[in-house]
C-alpha positions in Angstrom: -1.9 -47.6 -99.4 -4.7 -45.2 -98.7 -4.3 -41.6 -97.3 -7.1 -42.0 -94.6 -8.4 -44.6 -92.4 -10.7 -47.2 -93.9 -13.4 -48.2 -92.2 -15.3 -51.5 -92.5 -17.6 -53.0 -95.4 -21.8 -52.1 -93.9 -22.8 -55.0 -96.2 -19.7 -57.6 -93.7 -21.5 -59.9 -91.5 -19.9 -60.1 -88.4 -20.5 -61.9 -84.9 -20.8 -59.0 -82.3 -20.7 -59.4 -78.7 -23.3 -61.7 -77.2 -23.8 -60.0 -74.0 -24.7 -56.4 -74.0 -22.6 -55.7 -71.1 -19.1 -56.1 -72.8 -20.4 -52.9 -75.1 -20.0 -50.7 -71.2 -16.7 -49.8 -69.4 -16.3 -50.6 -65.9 -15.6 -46.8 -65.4 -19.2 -45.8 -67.7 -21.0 -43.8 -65.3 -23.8 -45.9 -66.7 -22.5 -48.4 -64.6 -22.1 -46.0 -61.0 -26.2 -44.8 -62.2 -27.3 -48.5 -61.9 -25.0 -49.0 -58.7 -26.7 -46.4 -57.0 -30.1 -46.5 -58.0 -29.8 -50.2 -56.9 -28.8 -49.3 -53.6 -32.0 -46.8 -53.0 -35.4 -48.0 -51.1 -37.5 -46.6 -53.4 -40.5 -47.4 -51.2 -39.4 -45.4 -48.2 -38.1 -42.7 -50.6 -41.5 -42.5 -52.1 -42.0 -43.7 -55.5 -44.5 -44.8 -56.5 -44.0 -48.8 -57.4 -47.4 -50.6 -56.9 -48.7 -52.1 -60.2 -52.2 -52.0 -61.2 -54.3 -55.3 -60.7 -55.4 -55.4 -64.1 -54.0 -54.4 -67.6 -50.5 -54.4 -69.0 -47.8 -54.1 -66.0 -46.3 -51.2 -65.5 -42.4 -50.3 -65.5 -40.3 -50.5 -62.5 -39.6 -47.2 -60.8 -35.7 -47.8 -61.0 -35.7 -48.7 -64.8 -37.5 -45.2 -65.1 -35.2 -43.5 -62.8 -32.0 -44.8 -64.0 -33.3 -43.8 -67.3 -33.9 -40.1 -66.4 -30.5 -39.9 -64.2 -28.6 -40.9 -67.1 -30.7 -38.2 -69.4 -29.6 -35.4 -67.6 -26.2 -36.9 -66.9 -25.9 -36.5 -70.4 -28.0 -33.5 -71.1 -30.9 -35.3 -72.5 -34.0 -33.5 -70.5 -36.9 -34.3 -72.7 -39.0 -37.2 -72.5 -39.4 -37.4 -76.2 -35.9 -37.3 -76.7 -35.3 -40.2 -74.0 -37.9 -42.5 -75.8 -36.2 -42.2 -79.4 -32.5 -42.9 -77.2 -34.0 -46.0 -75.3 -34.2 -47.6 -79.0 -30.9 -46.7 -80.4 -28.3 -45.9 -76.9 -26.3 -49.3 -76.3 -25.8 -48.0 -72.7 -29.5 -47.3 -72.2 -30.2 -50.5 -73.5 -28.1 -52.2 -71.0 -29.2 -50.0 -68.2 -33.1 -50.6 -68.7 -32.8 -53.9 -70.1 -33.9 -53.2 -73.9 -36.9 -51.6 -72.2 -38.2 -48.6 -74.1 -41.0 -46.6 -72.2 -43.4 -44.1 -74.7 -42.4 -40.5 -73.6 -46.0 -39.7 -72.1 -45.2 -42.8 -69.5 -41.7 -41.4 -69.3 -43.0 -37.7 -69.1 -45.7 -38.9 -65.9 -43.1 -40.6 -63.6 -41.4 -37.3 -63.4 -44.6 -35.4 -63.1 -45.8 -38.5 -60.4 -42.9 -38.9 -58.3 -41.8 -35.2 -58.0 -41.4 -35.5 -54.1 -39.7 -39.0 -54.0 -37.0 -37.1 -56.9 -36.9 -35.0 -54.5 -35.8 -37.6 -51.4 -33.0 -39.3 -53.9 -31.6 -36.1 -54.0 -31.0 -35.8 -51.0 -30.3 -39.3 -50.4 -27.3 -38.8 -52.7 -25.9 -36.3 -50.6 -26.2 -38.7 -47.5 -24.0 -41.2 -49.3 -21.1 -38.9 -50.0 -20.9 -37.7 -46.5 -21.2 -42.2 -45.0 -18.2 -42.4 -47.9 -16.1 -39.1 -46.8 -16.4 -36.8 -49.4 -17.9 -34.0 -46.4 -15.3 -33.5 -44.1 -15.3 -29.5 -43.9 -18.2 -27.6 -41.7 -18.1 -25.1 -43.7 -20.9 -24.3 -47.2 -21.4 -21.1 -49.4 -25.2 -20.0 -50.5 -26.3 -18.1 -53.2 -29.0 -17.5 -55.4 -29.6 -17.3 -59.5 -32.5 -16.7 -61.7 -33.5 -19.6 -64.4 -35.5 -19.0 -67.2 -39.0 -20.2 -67.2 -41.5 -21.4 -69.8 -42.6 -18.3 -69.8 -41.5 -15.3 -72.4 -41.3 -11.8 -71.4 -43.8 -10.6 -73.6 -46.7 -12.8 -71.5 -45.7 -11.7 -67.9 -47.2 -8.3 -66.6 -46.5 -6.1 -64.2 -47.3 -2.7 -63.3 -44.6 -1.3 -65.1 -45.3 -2.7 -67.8 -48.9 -2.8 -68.2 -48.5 1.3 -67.6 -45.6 1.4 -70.3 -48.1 -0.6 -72.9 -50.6 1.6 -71.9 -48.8 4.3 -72.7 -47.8 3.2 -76.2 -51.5 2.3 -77.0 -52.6 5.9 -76.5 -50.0 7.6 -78.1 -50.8 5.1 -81.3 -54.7 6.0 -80.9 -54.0 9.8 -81.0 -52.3 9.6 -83.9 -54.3 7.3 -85.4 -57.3 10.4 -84.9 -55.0 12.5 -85.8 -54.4 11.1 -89.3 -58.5 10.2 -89.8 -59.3 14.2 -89.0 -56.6 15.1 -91.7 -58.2 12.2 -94.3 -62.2 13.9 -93.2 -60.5 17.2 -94.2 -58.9 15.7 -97.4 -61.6 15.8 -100.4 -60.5 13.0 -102.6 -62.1 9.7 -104.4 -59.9 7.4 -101.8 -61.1 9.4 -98.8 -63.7 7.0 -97.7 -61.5 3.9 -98.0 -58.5 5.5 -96.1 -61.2 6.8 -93.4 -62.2 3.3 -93.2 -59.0 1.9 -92.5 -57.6 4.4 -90.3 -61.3 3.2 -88.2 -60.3 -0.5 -88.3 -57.0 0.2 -87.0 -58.2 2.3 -83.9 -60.6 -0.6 -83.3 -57.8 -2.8 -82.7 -56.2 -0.7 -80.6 -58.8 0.3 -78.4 -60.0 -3.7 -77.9 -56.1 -4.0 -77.0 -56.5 -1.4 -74.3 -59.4 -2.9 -73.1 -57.7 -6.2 -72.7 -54.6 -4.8 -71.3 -57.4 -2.8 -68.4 -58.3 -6.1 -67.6 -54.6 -7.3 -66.9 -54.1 -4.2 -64.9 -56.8 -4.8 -62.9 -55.6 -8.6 -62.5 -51.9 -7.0 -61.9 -53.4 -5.2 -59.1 -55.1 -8.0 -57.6 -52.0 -10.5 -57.3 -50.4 -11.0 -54.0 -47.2 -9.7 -56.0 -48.2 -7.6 -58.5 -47.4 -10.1 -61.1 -49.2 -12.0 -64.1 -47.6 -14.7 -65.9 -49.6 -16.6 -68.9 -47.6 -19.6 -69.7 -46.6 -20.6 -66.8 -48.5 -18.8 -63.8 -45.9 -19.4 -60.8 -42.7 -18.0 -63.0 -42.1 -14.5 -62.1 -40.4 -11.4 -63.6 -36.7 -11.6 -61.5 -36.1 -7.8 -61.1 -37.0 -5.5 -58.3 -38.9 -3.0 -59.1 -40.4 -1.9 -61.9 -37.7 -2.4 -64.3 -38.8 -4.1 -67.7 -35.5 -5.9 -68.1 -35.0 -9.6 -66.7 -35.2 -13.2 -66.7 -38.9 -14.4 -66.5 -38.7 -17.8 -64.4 -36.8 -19.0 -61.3 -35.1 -18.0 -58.3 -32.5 -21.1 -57.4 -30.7 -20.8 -53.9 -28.2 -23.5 -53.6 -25.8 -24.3 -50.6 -22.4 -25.6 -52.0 -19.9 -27.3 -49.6 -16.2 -25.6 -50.3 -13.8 -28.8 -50.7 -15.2 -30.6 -53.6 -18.3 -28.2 -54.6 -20.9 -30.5 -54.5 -24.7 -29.3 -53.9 -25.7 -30.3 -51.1 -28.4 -28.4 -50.7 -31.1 -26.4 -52.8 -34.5 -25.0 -53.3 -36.5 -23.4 -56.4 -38.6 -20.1 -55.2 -40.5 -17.7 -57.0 -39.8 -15.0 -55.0 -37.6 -12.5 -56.3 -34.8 -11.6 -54.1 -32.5 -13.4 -51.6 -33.7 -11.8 -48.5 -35.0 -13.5 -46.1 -33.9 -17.2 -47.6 -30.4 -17.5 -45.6 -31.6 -19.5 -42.5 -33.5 -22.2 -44.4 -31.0 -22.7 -46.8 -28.1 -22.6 -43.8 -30.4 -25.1 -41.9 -30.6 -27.6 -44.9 -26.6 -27.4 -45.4 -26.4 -27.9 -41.3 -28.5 -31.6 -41.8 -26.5 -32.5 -45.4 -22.8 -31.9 -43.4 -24.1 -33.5 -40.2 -22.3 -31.3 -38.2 -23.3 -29.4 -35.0 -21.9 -26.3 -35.8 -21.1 -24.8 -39.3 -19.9 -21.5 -40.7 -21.9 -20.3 -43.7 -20.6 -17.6 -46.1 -23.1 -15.8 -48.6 -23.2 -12.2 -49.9 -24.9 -9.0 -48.9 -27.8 -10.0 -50.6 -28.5 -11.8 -48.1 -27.9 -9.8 -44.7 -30.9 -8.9 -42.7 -30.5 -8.9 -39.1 -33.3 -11.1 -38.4 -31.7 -13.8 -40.0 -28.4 -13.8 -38.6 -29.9 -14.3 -35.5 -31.9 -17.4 -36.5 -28.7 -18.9 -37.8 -27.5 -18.0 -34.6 -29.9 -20.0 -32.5 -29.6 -22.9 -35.2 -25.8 -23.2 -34.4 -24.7 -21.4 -38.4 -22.6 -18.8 -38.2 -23.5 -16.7 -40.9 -20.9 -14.9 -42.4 -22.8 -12.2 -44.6 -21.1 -8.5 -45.5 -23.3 -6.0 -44.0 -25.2 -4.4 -46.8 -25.3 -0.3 -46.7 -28.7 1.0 -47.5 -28.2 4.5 -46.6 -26.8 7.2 -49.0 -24.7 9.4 -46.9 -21.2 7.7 -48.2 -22.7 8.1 -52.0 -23.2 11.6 -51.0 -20.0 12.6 -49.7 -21.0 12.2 -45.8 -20.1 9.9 -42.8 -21.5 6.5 -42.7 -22.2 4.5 -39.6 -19.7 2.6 -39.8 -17.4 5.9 -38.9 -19.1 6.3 -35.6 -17.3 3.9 -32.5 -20.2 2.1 -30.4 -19.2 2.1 -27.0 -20.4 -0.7 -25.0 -19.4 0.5 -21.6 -21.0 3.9 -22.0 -24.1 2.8 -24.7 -22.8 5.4 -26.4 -21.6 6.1 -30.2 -18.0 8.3 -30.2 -19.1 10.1 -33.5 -16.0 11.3 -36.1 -15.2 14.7 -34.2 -15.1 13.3 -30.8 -18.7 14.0 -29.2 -20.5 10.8 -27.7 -24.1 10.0 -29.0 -26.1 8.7 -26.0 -29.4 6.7 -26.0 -32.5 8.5 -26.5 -35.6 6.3 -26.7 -36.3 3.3 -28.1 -38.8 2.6 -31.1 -40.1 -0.5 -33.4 -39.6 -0.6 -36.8 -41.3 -2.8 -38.2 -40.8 -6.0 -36.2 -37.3 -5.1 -34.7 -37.0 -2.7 -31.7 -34.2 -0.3 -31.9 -32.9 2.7 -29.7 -32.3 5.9 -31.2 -28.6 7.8 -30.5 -27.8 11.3 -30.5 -26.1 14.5 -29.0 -26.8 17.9 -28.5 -23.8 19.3 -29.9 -24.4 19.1 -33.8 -25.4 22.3 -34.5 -22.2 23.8 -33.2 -19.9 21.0 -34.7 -17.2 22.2 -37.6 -18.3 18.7 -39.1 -21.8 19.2 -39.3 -21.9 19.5 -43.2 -20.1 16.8 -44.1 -22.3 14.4 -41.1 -25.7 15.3 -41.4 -28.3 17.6 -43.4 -30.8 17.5 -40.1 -30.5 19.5 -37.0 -28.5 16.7 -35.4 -27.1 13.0 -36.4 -29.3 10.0 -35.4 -28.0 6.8 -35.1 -29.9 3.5 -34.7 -29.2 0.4 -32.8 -30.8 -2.7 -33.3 -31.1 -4.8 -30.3 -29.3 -7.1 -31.6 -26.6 -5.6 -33.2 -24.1 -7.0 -31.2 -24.4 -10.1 -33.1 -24.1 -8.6 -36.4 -21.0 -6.4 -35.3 -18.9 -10.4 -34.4 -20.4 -11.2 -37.6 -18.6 -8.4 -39.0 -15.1 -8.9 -37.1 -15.1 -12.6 -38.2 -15.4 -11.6 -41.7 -12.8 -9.6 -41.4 -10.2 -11.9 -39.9 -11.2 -13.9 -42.6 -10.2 -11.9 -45.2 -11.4 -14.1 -48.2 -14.5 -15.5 -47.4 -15.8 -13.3 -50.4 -13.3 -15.0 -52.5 -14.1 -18.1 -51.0 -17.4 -18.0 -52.1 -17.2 -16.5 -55.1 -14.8 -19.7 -56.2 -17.1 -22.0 -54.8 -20.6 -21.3 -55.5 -20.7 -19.8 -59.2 -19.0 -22.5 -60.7 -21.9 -24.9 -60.3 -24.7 -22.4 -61.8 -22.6 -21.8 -64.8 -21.9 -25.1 -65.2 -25.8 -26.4 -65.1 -26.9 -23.4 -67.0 -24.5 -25.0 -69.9 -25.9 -28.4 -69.1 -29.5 -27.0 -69.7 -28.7 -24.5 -72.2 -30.3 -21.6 -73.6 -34.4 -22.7 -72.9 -33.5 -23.4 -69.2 -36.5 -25.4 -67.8 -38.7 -27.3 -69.7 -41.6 -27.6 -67.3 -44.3 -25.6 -65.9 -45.1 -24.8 -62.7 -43.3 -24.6 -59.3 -44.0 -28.5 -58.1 -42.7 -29.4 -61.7 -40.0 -27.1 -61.5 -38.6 -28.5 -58.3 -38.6 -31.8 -59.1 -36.3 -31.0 -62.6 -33.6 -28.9 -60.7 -33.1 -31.8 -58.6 -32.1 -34.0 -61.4 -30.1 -31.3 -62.4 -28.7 -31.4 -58.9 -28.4 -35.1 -58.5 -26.3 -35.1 -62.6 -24.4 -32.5 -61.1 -23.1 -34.3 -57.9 -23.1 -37.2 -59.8 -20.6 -36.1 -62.3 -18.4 -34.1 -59.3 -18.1 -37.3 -57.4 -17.3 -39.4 -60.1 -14.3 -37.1 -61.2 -13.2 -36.3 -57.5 -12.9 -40.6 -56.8 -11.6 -40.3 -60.6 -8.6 -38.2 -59.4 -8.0 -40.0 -55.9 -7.7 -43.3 -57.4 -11.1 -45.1 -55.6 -13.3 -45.0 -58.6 -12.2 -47.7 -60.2 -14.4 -50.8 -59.6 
């Protein structure tokens, strides 16, 4: 008897199975793929399904979009790498029907049918909430940067285009440095090193030149960013900072009880500001509720928006970001000064009331100014203010940012709440895509590949959460 398993003769004829089907499960996700995908109108969703009227037929748009859902189901994103499976995957094989599409015709249904993608999406999300799966009114949002096609070294901004700058001229002066030592030098190989150290400093000046050009094409972009590769990804730091992912902002809206996506968008724009009452609005349609709580960091908080989730029936539940510096510098905040409503006053930390002053716009938001008389006499002054007296300002609205507030509070762990809810899903699609991120160009093209991402994700959670409840088998 052997010590390890023998495995069968290659040159043994055999009679396999005659039916391609017995080679899948029951419980093959291949199987759910084709399910659903049957079950779509693909016509009101958008794809594109008319033949041509002359010349070879084309392929269905459900044998193309089963065979992308499965790609990314099982991590295989690029249409090359889809053609060779559709000749060797027994589950493929069954799921298109021993169809095998080139990877350019694969490659253009996604580029084609971007918006329709799009719809199926979404459409998935409508199914889990008609089979139960959304029974909470309650989602998390949150943003995360994905890397482009784009590397860092081919995206400008002005930092960097002043940093390169800089390194070009320090390289050129020393560069004439060294040619006014080698003029000085009398030697046979002064000519030739002369002539080298020239060639050099030719480089480096038609390098500056082109680097003055990017400046001046820095300068003229709405946000003071150039990307080469792929002209909508953007650096995703604030400021000037040369450190960061060129690509992607995601926001995504995750619903707390079985973490499905159930909504998302792909942006270009940097930070999370100003993002919370679309994204709150989507996750509002996808639950179908008229009234949902939505928890997301301080990232988010801007007044403004709280107040349009507000009016869209969202209560947004968003920690109040602190942009001033006194508590960093060892003085009160505003959160140590008591508004009182019946007075439209502020009780400030030793006792004196702050009364309204004026009122004055910043920006687009109208706020009164608060302050009293007594500051410059106060034993607290030092440790309040480093003016004549303390001002405090008062949105108009900022008694719907203070309930806000005390709801997050008697909440306690909405911050853990979210943070168990809503990271999970980006680490575990950043895994799924690994360390390239997205494979296409361009903010249209970009969309339409983070919602296969999205629909493989939801796909996979639902499967596993009917798994575990005992109504996925068939």
């Amino acid at each position: 008897m052997g010590r390890f398993v023998e495995g069968e003769d290659r040159g043994q004829a055999s009679f396999l199975p005659a039916c391609l089907a017995d080679y899948i499960d029951d419980d093959n996700p291949a199987r759910a793929t084709d399910t659903f995908v049957e079950a779509l109108d693909l016509n009101a969703l958008g794809f594109r399904s008319a033949p041509a009227a002359t010349g070879r037929p084309g392929y269905h748009p459900a044998t193309l979009l089963r065979l992308y859902i499965y790609g990314y189901l099982n991590r295989i994103q690029s249409s090359r790498r889809l053609e060779r499976e559709c000749h060797r995957n027994v589950e493929l094989m069954w799921l298109t029907g021993r169809l095998a599409p080139d990877h350019k015709t694969i490659a253009d249904f996604r580029r084609d049918n971007g918006t329709a993608i799009c719809a199926a999406c979404a459409q998935f999300i409508v199914i889990c909430r008609q089979i139960g799966l959304l029974q909470r009114a309650l989602a998390v949002v949150d943003g995360s940067k994905f890397k482009g096609v784009n590397a860092r070294d081919r995206n400008f901004t002005r930092g960097k285009v002043k940093k390169r700058l800089g390194r070009l001229h320090d390289a050129i002066a020393g560069y004439l440095a060294s040619l006014d030592a080698a003029d000085r030098e009398e030697n046979v190989n002064r000519t030739t090193s002369c002539e080298r150290l020239r060639g050099k400093l030719a480089l480096l000046q038609a390098q500056v030149q082109k680097l003055k050009t990017m400046e001046a094409a820095v300068e003229a972009a709405p946000d003071h960013q150039v990307s080469l590769t792929d002209p909508d990804s953007r650096l995703m730091v604030t400021g000037d900072r040369l450190a960061g992912v060129v690509g992607y902002n995601v926001q995504t809206a995750v619903e707390t009880e079985h973490h499905l996506i159930i909504a998302h968008e792909v942006t270009n724009q940097v930070g999370d500001r100003g993002q919370l009452p679309e994204m709150a609005a989507k996750a509002k349609d996808a639950l179908g509720f008229d009234e949902i709580d939505v928890i997301a960091d301080k990232g988010y908080f801007r007044g403004p928006d709280l107040l349009a989730c507000r009016d869209l029936g969202i209560n947004a539940l968003v920690p109040k970001s602190d942009t001033s510096n006194a508590r960093a510098a060892g003085r009160y905040g505003k959160e140590d000064f008591l508004y009182r409503p019946d007075q439209d006053a502020y009780r400030c930390p030793a006792g004196k009331l702050l009364t309204r002053r004026f009122e004055t716009k910043e920006g687009e938001l109208a706020m009164a100014i608060y302050w009293t008389t007594g500051c410059p006499a106060c034993p607290l002054k030092t440790q309040c203010t480093t003016g004549g007296e303390r001002r405090i300002r008062r949105w108009e609205h900022e008694a719907v940012v203070e309930a806000l507030s005390a709801r997050i509070e008697a909440i306690g762990h909405a911050m853990a709440i979210r943070r168990q809810t809503v990271e999970h899903p980006f680490a575990t699609i950043k895994a799924w895509m690994g360390a390239t991120h997205f494979l296409c160009k361009g903010l249209k093209a970009v969309r339409t590949e983070m919602s296969l991402h999205v629909l493989a994700y939801n796909f996979r959670r639902m499967l596993a959460t009917l798994a575990s409840t005992g109504s996925g088998r068939r």
